[in-house]
C-alpha positions in Angstrom: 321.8 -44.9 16.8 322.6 -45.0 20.4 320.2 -44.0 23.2 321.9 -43.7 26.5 319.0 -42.9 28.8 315.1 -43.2 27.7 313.2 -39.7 26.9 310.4 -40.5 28.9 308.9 -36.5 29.1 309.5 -34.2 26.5 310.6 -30.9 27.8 309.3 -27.8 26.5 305.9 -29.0 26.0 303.6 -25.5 26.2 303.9 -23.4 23.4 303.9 -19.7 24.0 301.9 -16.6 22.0 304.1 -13.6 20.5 303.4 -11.6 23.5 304.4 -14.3 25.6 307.9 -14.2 23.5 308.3 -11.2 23.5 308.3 -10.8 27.4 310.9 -14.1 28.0 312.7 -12.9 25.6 313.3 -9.2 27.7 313.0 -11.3 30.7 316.4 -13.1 29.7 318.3 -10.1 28.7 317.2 -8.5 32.3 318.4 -12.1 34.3 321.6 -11.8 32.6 322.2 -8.2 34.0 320.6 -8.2 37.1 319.8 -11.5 37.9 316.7 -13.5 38.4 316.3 -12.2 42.2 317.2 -8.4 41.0 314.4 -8.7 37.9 311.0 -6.9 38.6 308.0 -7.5 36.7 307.9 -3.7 36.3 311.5 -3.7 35.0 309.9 -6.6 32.3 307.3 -4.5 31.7 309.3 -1.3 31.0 311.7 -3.1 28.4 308.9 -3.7 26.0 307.1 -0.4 26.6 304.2 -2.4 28.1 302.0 -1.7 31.9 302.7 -4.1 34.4 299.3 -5.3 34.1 299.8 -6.2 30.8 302.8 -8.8 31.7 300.5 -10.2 34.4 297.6 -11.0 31.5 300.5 -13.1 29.9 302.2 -14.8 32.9 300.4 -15.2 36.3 303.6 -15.0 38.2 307.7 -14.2 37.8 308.1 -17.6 38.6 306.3 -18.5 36.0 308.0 -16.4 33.1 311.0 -17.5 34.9 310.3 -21.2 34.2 309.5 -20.1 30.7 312.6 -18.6 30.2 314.8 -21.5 31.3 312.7 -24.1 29.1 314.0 -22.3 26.3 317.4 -22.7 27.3 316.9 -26.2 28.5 315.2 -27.3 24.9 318.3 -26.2 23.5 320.5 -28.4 25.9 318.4 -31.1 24.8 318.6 -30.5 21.1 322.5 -31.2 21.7 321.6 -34.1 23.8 320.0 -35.4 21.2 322.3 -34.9 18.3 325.0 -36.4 20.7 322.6 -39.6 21.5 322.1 -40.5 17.5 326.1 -41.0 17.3 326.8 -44.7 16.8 329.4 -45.1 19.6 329.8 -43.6 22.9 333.2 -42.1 22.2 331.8 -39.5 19.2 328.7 -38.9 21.6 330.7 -37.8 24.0 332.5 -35.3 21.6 329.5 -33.9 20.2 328.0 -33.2 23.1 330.9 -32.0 24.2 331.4 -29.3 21.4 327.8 -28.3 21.7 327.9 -27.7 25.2 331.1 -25.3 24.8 328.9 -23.6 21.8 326.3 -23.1 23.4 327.6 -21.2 26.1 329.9 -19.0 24.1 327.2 -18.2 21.8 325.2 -17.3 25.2 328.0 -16.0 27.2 326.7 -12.2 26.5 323.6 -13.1 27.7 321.9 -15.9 29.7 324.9 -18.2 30.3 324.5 -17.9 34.4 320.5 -18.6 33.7 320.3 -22.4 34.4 323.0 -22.0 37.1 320.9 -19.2 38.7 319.5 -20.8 42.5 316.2 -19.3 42.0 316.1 -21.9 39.1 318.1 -24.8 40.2 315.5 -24.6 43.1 312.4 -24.3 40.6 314.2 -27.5 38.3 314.9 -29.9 41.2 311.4 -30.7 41.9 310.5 -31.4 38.1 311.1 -34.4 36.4 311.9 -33.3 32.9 314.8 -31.3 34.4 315.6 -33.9 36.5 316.1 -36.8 33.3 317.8 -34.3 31.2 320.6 -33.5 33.9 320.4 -37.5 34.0 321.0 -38.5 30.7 324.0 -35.2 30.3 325.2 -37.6 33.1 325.6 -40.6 31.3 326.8 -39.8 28.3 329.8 -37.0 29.5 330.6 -39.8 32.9 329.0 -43.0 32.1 326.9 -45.2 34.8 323.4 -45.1 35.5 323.4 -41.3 35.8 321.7 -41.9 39.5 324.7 -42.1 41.6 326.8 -39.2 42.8 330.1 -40.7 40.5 328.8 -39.7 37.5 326.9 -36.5 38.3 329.4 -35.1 40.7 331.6 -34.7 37.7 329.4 -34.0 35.1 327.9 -30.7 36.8 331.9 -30.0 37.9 332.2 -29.8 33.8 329.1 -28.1 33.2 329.8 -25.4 35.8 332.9 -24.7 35.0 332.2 -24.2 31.2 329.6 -21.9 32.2 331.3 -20.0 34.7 334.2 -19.4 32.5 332.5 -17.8 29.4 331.6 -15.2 31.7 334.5 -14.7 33.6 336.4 -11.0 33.2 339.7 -13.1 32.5 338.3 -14.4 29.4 335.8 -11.1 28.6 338.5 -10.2 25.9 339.0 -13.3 24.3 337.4 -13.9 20.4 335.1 -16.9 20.6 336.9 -19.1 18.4 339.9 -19.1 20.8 338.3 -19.5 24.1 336.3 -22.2 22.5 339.5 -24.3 21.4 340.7 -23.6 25.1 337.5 -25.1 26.6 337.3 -28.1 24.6 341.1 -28.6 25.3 340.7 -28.3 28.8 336.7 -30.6 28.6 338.9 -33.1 27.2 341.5 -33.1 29.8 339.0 -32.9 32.6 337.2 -36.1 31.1 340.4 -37.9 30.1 339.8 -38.5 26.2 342.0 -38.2 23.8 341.9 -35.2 21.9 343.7 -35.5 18.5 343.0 -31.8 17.2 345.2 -29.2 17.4 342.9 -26.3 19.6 345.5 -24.3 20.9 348.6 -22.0 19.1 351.8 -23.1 21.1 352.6 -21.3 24.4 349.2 -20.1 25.0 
């Protein structure tokens, strides 16, 4: 096993109660539709048939059902970091993570793909280091480097972005998952120059 970068704080470290759940789990579906800025605590409150007061007993603050809600994205980033890291050589890593990251977000795309990219939480993230080694270490292993320097995360959140982005996009909103996947990784390989040996695509699509 390969570890490209030391885990040096676990992410996702709180655990949360069923009521707790139960509101980040409404409070994702709502982010997804309206947005983290366009999300009320009453509008939180009214998906699970609860008073306001009620989601305030749970979480203090939006912010902090908003950091909840993004943990439980991030652990599952992290999850495919780690499968990818427990390859033997840097090449497989890269295609693991690779085809986690595009599963991910399809399997998301009807939901919270747009939460981690959301500016309200990239401006939450930035000032945490748990967040701050995990965009490190997706760094290293999709780039290569330290995953410090602006070569290798430039790049890296280019990718990331624009796997994201395009699961959502209304160009792809009528495309089965299976074939927009083959089309990502096709296009993740390109982007990263590795060869890709797999046929993903039918001809003259």
């Amino acid at each position: 096993m390969v570890r490209w970068r030391p885990v040096t704080t676990p992410l996702g470290s709180a655990s949360y109660s069923a009521a707790q759940s139960r509101i980040i789990e409404a409070a994702l579906g709502l982010f997804a539709e309206h947005g983290i800025s366009g999300t009320s605590l009453q509008m939180i409150a009214d998906a699970i048939g609860v008073t306001k007061a009620a989601v305030y007993h749970q979480f203090k603050t939006k912010e902090e059902i908003v950091v909840a809600a993004a943990e439980a994205e991030l652990l599952r980033v992290e999850a495919a970091l780690n499968a990818a890291e427990a390859e033997k050589s840097r090449s497989r890593a890269r295609e693991v993570l690779l085809e986690r990251a595009v599963d991910l977000a399809i399997e998301r795309r009807r939901k919270v793909s747009t939460l981690l990219t959301d500016p309200v939480v990239v401006r939450i993230f930035a000032k945490r280091e748990p967040f701050r080694e995990l965009m490190g270490r997706l760094s290293v292993l999709l780039i290569g480097g330290d995953g410090g320097g602006a070569e290798a995360r430039v790049p890296a959140a280019m990718l990331l972005a624009a796997i994201s982005g395009a699961v959502m996009h209304p160009l792809v909103a009528n495309l089965d998952d299976e074939t927009l996947r083959s089309q990502l990784l096709r296009l993740a390989h390109r982007f990263l120059e590795l060869p890709d040996s797999r046929e993903r695509c039918p001809p003259n699509v």
